[in-house]
N, CA, C and O atoms as CSV, one atom per row, in Angstrom:
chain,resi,resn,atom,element,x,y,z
A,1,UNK,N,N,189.621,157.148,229.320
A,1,UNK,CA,C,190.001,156.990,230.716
A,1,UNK,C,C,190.688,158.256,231.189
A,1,UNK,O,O,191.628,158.718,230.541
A,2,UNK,N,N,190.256,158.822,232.281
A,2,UNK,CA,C,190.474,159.638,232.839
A,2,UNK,C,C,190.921,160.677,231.935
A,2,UNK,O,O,192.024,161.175,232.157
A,3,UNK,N,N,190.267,161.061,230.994
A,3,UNK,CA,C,190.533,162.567,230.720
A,3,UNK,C,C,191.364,162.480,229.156
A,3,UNK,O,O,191.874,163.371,228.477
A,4,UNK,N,N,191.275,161.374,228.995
A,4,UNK,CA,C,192.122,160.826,227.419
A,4,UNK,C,C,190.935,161.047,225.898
A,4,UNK,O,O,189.708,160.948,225.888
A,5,UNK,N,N,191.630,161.279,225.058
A,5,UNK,CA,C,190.920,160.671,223.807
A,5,UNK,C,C,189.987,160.091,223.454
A,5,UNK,O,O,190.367,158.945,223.215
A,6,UNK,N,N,188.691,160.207,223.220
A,6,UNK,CA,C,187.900,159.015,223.031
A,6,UNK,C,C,188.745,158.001,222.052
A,6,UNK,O,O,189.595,158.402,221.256
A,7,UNK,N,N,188.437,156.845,222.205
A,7,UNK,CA,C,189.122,155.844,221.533
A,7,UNK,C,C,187.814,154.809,221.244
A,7,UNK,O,O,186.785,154.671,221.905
A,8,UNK,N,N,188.414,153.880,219.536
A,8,UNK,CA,C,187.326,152.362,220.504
A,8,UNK,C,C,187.620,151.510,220.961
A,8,UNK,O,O,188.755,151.050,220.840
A,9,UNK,N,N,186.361,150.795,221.915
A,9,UNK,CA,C,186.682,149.576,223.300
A,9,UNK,C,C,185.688,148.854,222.889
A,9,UNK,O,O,184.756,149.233,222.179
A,10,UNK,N,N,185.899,147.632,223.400
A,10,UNK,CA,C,184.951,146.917,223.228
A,10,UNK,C,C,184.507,146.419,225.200
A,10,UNK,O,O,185.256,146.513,226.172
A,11,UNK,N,N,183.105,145.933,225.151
A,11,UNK,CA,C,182.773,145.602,226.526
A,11,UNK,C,C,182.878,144.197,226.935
A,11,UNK,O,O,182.436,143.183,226.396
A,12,UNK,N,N,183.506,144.350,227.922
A,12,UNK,CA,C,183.908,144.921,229.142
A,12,UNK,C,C,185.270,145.099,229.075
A,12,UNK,O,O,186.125,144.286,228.722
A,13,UNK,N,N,185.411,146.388,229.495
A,13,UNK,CA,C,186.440,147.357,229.503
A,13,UNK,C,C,187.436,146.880,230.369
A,13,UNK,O,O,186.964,145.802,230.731
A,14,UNK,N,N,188.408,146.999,230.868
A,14,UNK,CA,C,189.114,145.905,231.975
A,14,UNK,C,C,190.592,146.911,232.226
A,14,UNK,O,O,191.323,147.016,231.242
A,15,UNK,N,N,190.937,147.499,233.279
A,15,UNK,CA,C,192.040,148.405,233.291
A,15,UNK,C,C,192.699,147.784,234.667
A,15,UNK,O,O,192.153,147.379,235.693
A,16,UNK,N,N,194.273,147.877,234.239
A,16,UNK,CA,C,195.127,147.131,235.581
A,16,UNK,C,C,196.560,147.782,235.242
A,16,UNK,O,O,197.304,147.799,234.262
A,17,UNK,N,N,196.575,148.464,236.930
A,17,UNK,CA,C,197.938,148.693,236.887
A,17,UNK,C,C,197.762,150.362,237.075
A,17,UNK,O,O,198.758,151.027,236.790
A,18,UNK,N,N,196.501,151.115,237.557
A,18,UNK,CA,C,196.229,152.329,237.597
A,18,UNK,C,C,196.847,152.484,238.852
A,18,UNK,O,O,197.098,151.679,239.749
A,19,UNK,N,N,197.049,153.748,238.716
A,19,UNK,CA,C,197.866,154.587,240.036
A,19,UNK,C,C,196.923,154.851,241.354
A,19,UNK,O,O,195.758,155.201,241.164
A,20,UNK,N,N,197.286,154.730,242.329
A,20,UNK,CA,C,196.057,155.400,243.739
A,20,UNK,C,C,196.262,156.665,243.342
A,20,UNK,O,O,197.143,157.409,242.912
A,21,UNK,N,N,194.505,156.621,243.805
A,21,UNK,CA,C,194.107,158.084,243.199
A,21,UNK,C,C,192.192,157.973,242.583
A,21,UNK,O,O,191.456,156.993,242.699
A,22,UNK,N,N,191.904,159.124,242.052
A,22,UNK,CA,C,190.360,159.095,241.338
A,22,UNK,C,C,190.830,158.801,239.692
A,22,UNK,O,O,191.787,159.066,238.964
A,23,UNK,N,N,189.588,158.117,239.611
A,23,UNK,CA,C,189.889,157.698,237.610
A,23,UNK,C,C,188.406,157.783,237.288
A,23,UNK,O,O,187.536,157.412,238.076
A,24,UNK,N,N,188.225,158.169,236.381
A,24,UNK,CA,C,186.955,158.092,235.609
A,24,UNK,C,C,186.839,157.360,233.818
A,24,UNK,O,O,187.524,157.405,232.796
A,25,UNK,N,N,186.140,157.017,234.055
A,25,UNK,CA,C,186.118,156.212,232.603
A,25,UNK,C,C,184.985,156.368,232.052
A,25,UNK,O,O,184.018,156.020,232.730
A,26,UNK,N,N,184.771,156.831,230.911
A,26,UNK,CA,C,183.684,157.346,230.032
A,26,UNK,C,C,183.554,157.129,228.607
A,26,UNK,O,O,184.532,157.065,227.861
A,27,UNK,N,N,182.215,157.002,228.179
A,27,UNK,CA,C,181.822,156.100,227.229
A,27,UNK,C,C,181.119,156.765,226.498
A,27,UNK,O,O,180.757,157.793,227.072
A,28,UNK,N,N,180.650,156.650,225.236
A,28,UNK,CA,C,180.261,156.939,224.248
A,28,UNK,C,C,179.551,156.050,223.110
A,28,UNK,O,O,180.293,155.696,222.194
A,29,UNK,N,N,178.397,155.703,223.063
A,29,UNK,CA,C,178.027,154.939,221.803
A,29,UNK,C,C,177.814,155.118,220.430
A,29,UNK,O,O,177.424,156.205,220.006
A,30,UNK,N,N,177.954,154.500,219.951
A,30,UNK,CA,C,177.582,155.327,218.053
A,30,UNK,C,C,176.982,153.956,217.688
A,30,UNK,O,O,177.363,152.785,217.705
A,31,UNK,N,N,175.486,154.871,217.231
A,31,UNK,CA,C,174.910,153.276,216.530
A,31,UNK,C,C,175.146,153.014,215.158
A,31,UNK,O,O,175.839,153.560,214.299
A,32,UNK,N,N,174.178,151.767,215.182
A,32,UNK,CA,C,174.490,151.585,213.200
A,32,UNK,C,C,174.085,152.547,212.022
A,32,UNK,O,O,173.871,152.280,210.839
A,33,UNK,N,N,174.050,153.545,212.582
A,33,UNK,CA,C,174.021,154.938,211.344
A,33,UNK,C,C,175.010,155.566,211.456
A,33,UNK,O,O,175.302,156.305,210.516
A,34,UNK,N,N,175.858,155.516,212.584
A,34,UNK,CA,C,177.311,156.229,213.081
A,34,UNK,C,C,176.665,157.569,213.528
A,34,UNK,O,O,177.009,158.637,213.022
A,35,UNK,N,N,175.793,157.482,214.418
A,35,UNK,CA,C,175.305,158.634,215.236
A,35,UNK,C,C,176.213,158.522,216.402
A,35,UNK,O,O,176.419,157.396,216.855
A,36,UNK,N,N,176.723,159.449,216.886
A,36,UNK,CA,C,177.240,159.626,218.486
A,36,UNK,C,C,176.258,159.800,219.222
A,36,UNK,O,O,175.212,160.347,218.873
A,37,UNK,N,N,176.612,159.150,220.802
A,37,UNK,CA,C,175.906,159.500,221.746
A,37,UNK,C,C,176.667,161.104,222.178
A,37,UNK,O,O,177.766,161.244,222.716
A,38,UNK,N,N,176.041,161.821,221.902
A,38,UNK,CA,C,176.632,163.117,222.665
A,38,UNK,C,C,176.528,163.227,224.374
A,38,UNK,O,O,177.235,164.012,225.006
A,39,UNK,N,N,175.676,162.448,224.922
A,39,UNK,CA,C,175.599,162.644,226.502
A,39,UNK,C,C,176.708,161.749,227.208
A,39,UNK,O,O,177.495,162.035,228.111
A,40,UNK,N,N,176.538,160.737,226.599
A,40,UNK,CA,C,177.783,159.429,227.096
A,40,UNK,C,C,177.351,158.814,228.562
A,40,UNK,O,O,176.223,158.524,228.961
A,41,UNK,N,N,178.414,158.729,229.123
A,41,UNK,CA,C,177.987,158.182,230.226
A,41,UNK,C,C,179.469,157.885,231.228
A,41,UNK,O,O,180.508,157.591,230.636
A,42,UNK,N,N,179.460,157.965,232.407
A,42,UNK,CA,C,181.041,158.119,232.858
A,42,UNK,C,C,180.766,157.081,234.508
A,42,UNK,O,O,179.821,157.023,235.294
A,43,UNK,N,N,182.014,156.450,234.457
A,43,UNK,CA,C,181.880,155.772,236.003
A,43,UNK,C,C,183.100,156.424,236.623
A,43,UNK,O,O,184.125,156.488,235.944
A,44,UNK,N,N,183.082,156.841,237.675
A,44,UNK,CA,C,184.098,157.346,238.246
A,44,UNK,C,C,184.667,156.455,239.679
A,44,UNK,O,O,183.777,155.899,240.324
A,45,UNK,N,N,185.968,156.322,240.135
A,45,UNK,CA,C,186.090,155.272,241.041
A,45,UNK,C,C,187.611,155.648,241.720
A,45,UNK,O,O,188.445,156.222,241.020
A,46,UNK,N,N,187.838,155.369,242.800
A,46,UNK,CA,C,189.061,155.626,243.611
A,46,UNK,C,C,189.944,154.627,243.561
A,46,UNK,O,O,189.173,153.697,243.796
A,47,UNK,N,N,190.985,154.135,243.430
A,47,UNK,CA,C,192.278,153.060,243.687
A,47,UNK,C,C,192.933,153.158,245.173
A,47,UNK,O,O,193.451,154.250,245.403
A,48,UNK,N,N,192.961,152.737,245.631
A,48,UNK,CA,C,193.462,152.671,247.063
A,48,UNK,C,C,194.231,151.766,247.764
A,48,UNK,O,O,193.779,151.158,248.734
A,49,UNK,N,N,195.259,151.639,247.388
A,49,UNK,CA,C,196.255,150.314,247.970
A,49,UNK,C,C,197.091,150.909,248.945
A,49,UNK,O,O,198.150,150.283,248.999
A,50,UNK,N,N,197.048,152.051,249.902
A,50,UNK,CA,C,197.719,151.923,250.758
A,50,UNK,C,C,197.285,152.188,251.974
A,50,UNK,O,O,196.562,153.166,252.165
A,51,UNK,N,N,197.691,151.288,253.065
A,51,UNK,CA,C,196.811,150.982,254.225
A,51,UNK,C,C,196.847,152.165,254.934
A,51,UNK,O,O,197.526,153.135,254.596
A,52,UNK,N,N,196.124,152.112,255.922
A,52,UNK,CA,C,196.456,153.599,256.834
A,52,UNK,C,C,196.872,153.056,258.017
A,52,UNK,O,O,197.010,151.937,258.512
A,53,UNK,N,N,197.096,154.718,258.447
A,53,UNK,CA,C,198.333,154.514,259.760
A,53,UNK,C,C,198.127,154.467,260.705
A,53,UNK,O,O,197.015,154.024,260.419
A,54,UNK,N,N,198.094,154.510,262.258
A,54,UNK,CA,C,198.093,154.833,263.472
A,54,UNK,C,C,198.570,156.340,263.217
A,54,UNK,O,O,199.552,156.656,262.545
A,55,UNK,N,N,197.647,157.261,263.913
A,55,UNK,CA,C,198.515,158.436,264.154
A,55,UNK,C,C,199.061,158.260,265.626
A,55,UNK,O,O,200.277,158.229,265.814
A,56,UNK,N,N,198.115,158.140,266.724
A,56,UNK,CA,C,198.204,158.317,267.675
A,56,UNK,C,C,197.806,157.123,268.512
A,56,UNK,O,O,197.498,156.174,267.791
A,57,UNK,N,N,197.697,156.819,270.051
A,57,UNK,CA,C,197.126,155.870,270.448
A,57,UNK,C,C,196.806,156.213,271.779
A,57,UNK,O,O,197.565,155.430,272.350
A,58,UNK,N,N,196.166,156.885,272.780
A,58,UNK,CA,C,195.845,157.473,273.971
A,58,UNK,C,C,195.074,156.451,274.832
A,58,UNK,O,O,193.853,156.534,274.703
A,59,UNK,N,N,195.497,155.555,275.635
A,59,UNK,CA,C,194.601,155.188,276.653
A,59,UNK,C,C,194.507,155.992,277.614
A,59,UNK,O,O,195.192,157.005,277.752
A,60,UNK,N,N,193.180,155.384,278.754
A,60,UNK,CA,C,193.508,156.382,280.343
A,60,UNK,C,C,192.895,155.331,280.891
A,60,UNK,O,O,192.409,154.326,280.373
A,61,UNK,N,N,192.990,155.739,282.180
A,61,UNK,CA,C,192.649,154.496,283.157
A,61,UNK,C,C,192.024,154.787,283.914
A,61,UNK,O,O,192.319,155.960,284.143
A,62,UNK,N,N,191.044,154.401,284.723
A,62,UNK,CA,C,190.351,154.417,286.437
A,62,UNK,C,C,190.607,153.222,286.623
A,62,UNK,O,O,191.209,152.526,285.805
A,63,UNK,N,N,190.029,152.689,288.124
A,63,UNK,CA,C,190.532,151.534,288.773
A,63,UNK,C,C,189.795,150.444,288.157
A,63,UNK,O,O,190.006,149.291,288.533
A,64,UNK,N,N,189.058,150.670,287.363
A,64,UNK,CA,C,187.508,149.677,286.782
A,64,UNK,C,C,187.256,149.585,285.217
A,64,UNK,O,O,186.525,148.732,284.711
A,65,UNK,N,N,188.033,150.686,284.415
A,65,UNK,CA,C,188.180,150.889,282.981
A,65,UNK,C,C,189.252,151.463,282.258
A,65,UNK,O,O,189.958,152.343,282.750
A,66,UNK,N,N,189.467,150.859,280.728
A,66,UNK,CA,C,190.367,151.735,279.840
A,66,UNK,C,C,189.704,152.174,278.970
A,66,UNK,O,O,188.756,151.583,278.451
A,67,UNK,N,N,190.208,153.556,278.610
A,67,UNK,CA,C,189.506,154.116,277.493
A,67,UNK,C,C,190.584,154.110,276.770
A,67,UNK,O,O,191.668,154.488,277.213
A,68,UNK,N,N,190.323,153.486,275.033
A,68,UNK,CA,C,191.427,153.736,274.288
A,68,UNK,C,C,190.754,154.503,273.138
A,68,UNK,O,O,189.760,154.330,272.433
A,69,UNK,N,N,191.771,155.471,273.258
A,69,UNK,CA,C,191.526,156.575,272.037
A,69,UNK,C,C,192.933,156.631,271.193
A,69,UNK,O,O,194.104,156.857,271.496
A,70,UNK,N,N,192.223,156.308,269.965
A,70,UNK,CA,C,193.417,156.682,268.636
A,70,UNK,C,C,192.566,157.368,267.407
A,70,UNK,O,O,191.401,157.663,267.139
A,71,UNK,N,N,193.889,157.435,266.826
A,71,UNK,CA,C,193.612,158.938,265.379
A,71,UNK,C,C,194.437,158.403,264.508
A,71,UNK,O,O,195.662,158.409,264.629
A,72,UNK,N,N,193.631,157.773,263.320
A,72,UNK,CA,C,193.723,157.354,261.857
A,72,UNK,C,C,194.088,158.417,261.067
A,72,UNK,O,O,193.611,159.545,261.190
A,73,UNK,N,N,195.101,158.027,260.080
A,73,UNK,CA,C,195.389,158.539,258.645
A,73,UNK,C,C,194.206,158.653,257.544
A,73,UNK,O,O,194.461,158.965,256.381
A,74,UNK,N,N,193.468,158.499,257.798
A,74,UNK,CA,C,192.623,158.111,257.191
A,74,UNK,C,C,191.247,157.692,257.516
A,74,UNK,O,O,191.436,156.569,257.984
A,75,UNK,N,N,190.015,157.906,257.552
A,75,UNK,CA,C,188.550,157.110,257.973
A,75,UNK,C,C,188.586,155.735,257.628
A,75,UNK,O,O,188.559,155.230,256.505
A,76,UNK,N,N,188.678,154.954,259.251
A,76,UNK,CA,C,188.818,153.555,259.018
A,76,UNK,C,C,187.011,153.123,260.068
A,76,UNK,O,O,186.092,153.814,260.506
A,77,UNK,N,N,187.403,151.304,260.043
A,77,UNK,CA,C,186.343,151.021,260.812
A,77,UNK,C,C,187.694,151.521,262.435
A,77,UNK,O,O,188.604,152.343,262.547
A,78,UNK,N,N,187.055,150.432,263.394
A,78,UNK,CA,C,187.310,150.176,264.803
A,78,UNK,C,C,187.303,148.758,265.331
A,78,UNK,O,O,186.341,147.997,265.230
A,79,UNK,N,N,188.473,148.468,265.910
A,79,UNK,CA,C,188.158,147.377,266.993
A,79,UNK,C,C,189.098,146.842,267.411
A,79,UNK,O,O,190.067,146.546,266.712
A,80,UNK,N,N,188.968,146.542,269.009
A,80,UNK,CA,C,189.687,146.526,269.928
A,80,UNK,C,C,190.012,144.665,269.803
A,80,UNK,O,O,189.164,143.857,269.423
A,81,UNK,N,N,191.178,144.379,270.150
A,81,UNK,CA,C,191.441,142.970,270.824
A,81,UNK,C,C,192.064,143.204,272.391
A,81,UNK,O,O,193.031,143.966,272.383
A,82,UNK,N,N,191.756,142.783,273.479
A,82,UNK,CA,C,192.154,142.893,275.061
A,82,UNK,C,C,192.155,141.539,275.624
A,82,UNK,O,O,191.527,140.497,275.434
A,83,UNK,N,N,193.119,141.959,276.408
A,83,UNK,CA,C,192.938,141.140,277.371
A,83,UNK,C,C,193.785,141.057,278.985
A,83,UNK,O,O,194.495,142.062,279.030
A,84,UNK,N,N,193.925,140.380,280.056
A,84,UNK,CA,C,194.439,140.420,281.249
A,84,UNK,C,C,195.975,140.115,280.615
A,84,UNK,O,O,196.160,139.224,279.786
A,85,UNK,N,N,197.136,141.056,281.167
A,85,UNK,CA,C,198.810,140.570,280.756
A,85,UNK,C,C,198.654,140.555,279.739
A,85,UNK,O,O,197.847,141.326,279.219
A,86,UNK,N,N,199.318,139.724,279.079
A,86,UNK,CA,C,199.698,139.422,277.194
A,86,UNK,C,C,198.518,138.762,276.756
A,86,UNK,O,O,198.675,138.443,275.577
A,87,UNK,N,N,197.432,138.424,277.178
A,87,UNK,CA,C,196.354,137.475,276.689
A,87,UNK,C,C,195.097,139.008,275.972
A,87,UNK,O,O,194.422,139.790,276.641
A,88,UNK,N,N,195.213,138.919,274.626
A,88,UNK,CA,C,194.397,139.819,273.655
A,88,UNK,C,C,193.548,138.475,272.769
A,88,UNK,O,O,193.563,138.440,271.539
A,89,UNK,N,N,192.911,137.534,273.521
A,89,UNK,CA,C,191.684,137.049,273.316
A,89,UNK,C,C,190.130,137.940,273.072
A,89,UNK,O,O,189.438,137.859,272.057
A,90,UNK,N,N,189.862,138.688,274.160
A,90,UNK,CA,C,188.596,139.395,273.743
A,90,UNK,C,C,188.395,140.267,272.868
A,90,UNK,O,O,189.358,140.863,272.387
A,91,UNK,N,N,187.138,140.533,272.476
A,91,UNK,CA,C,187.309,141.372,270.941
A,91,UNK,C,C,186.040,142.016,271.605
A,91,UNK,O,O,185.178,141.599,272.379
A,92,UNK,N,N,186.328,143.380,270.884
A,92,UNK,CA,C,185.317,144.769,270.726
A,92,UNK,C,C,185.097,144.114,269.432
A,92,UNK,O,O,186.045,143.991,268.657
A,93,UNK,N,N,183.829,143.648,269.108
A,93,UNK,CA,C,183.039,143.775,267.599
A,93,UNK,C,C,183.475,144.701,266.873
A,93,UNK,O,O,183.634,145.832,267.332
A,94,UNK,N,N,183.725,144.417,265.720
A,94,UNK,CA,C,184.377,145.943,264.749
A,94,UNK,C,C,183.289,146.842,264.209
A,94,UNK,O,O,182.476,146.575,263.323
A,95,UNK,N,N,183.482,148.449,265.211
A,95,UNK,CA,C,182.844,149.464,263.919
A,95,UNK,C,C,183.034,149.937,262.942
A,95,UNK,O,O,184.016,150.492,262.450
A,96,UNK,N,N,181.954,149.704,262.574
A,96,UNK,CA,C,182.241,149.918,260.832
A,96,UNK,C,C,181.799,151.316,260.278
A,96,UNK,O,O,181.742,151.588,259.079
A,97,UNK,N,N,181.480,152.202,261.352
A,97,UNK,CA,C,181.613,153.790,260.785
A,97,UNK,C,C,183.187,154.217,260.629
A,97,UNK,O,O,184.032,154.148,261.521
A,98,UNK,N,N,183.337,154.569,259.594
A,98,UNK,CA,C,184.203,155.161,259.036
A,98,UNK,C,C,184.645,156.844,259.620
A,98,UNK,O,O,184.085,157.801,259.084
A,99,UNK,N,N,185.511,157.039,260.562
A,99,UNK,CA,C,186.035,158.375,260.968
A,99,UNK,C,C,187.430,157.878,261.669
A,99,UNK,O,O,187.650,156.754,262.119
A,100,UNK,N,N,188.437,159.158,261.641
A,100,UNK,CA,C,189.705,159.350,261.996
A,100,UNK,C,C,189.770,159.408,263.169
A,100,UNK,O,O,190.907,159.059,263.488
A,101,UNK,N,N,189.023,159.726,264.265
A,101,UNK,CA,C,189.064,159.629,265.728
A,101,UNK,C,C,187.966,158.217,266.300
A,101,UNK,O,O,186.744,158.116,266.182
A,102,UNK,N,N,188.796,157.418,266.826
A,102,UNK,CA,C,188.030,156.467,267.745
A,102,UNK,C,C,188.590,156.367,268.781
A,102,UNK,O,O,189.755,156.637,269.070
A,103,UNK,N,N,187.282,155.732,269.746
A,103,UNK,CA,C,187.412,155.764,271.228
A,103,UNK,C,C,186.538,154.491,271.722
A,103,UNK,O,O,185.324,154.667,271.616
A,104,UNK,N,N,187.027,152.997,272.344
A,104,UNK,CA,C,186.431,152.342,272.915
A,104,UNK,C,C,186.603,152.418,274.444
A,104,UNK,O,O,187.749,152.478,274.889
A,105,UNK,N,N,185.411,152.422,275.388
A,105,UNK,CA,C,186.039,152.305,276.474
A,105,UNK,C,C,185.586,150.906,276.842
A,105,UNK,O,O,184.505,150.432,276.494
A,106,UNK,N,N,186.556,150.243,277.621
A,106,UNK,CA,C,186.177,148.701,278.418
A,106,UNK,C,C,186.354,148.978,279.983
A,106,UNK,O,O,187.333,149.429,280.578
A,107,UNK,N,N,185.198,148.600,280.430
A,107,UNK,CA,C,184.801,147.926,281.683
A,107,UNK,C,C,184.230,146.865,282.256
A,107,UNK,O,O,183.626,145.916,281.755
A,108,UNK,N,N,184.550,147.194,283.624
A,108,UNK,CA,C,183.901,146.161,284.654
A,108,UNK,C,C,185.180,145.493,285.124
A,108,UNK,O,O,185.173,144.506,285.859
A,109,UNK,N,N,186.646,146.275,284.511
A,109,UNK,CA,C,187.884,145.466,284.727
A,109,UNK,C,C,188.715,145.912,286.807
A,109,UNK,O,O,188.517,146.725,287.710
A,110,UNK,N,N,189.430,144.970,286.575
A,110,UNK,CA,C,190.044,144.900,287.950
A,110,UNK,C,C,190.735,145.962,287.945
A,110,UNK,O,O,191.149,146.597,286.975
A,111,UNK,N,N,190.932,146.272,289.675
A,111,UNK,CA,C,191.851,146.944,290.107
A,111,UNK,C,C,192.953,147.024,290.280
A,111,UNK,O,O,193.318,146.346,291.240
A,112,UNK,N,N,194.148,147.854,289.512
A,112,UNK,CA,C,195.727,147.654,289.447
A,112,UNK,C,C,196.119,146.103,289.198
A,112,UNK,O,O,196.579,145.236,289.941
A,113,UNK,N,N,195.709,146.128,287.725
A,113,UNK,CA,C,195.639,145.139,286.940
A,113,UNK,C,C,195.986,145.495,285.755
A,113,UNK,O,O,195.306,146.195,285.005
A,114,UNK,N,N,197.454,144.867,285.437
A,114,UNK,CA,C,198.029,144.871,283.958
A,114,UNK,C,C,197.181,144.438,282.664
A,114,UNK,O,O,196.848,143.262,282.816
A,115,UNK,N,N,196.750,144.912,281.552
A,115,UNK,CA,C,195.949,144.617,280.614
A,115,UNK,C,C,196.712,144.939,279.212
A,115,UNK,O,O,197.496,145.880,279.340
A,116,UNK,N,N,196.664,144.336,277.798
A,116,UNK,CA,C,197.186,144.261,276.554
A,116,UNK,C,C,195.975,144.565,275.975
A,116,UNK,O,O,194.877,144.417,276.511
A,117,UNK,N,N,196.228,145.062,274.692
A,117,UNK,CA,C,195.059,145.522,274.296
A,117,UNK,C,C,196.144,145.875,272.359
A,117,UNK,O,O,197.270,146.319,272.133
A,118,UNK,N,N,195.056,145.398,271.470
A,118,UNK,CA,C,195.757,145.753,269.663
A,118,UNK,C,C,194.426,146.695,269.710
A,118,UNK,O,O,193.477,146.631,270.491
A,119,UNK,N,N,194.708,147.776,268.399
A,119,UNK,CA,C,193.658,148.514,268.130
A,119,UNK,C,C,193.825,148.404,266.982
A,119,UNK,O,O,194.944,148.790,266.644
A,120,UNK,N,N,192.793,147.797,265.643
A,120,UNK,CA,C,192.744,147.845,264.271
A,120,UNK,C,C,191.453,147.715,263.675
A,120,UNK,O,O,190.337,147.351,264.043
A,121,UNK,N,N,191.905,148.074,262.790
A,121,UNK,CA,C,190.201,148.323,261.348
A,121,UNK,C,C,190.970,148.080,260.488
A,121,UNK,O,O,192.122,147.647,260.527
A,122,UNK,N,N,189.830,148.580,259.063
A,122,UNK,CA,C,190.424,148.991,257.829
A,122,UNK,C,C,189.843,149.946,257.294
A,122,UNK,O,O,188.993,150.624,257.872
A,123,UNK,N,N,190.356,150.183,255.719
A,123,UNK,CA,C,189.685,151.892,255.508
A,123,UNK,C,C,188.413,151.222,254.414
A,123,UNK,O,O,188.171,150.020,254.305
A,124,UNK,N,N,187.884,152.059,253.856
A,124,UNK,CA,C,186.777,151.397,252.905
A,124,UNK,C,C,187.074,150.447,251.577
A,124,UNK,O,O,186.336,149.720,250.913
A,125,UNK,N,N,188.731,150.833,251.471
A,125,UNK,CA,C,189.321,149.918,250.154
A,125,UNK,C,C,189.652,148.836,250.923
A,125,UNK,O,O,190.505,148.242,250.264
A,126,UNK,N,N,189.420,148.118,252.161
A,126,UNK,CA,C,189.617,147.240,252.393
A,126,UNK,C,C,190.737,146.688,253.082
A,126,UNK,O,O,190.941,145.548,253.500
A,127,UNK,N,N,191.684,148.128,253.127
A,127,UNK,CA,C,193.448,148.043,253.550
A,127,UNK,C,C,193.324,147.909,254.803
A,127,UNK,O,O,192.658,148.833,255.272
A,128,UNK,N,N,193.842,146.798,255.940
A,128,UNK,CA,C,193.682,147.108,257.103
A,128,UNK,C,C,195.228,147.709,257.883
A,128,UNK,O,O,196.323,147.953,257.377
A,129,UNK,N,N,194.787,147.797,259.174
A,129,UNK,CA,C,195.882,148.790,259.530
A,129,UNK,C,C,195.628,147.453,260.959
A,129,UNK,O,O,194.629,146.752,261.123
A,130,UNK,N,N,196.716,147.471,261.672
A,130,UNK,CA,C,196.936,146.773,263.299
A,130,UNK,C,C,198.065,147.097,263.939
A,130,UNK,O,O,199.185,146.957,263.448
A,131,UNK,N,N,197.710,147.767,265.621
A,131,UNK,CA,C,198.557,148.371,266.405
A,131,UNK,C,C,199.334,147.209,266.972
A,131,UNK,O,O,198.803,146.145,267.289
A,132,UNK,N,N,200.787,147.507,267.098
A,132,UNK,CA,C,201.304,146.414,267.837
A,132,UNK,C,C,200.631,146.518,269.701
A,132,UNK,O,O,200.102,147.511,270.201
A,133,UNK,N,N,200.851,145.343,270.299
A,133,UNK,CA,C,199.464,145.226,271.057
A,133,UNK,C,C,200.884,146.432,272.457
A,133,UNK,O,O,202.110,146.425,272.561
A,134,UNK,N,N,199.756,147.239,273.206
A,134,UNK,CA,C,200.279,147.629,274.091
A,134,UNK,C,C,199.369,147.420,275.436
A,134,UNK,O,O,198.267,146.877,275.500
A,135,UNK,N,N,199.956,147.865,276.241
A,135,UNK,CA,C,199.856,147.398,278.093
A,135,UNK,C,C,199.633,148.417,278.591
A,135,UNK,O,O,200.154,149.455,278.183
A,136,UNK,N,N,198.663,148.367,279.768
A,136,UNK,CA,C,198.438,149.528,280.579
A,136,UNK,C,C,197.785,148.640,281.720
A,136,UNK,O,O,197.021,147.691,281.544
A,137,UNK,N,N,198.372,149.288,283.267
A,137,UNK,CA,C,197.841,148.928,284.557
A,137,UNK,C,C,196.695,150.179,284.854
A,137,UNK,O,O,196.717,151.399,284.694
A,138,UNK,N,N,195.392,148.916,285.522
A,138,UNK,CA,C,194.097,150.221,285.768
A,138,UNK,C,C,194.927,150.566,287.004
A,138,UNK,O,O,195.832,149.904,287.512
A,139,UNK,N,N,194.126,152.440,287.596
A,139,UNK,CA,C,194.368,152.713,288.665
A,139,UNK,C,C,194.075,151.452,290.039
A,139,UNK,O,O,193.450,150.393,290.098
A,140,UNK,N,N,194.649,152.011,290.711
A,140,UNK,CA,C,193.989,151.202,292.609
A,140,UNK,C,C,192.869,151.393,292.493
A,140,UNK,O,O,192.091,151.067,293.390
């Protein structure tokens, strides 16, 4: 494991309690003549237990739409919860491309009209991240 001793294991190999970060684990067979495999064989894999962040959170407004733009710690999915005042009933379907800059815009909304809106995903380990919900009035 990661860069250690060959040792022997028996299968299935089972490791808990590794650090976030890359690990590789690599193998070696020797058959019943006690030949080594000299090529081996290696799985390599990431640990990832910590969620990512909000960097940023940018809406803008016209009298008819918000555009909300934010910037991840990290390549997450996307998706919006909104709604009229404190009501964050509607949902933007979550994207599931993975990048540090997203941008949904919503329309067809009223004029000088208070709106709430959460912005969250998660990253590919599954960690999700959620903005506490904020407010913005469209222009007149």
């Amino acid at each position: 494991l990661d860069g250690a001793a060959m040792a022997p294991c028996t299968s299935p190999a089972s490791y808990s309690g590794l650090a976030n970060g890359s690990h590789t684990f690599r193998v070696q067979a020797i058959d019943t003549f006690g030949s080594v495999d000299s090529v081996g064989a290696s799985y390599p894999w990431t640990v990832d237990t910590v969620a990512p962040t909000i960097v940023s959170i940018t809406p803008a407004t016209t009298s008819t739409s918000i555009t909300i733009s934010w910037v991840t710690s990290e390549p997450t999915s996307s998706k919006v919860q909104w709604g009229v005042g404190v009501d964050t009933s509607h949902t933007v379907p979550e994207d599931s491309n993975f990048v540090t800059s997203h941008s949904v815009k919503l329309t067809g909304l009223s004029p000088n009209t208070l709106y709430s809106f959460i912005v969250s995903g998660h990253d590919r380990a599954g960690n999700a991240y959620t903005s506490t919900r904020q407010q913005i009035r469209t222009n007149n």
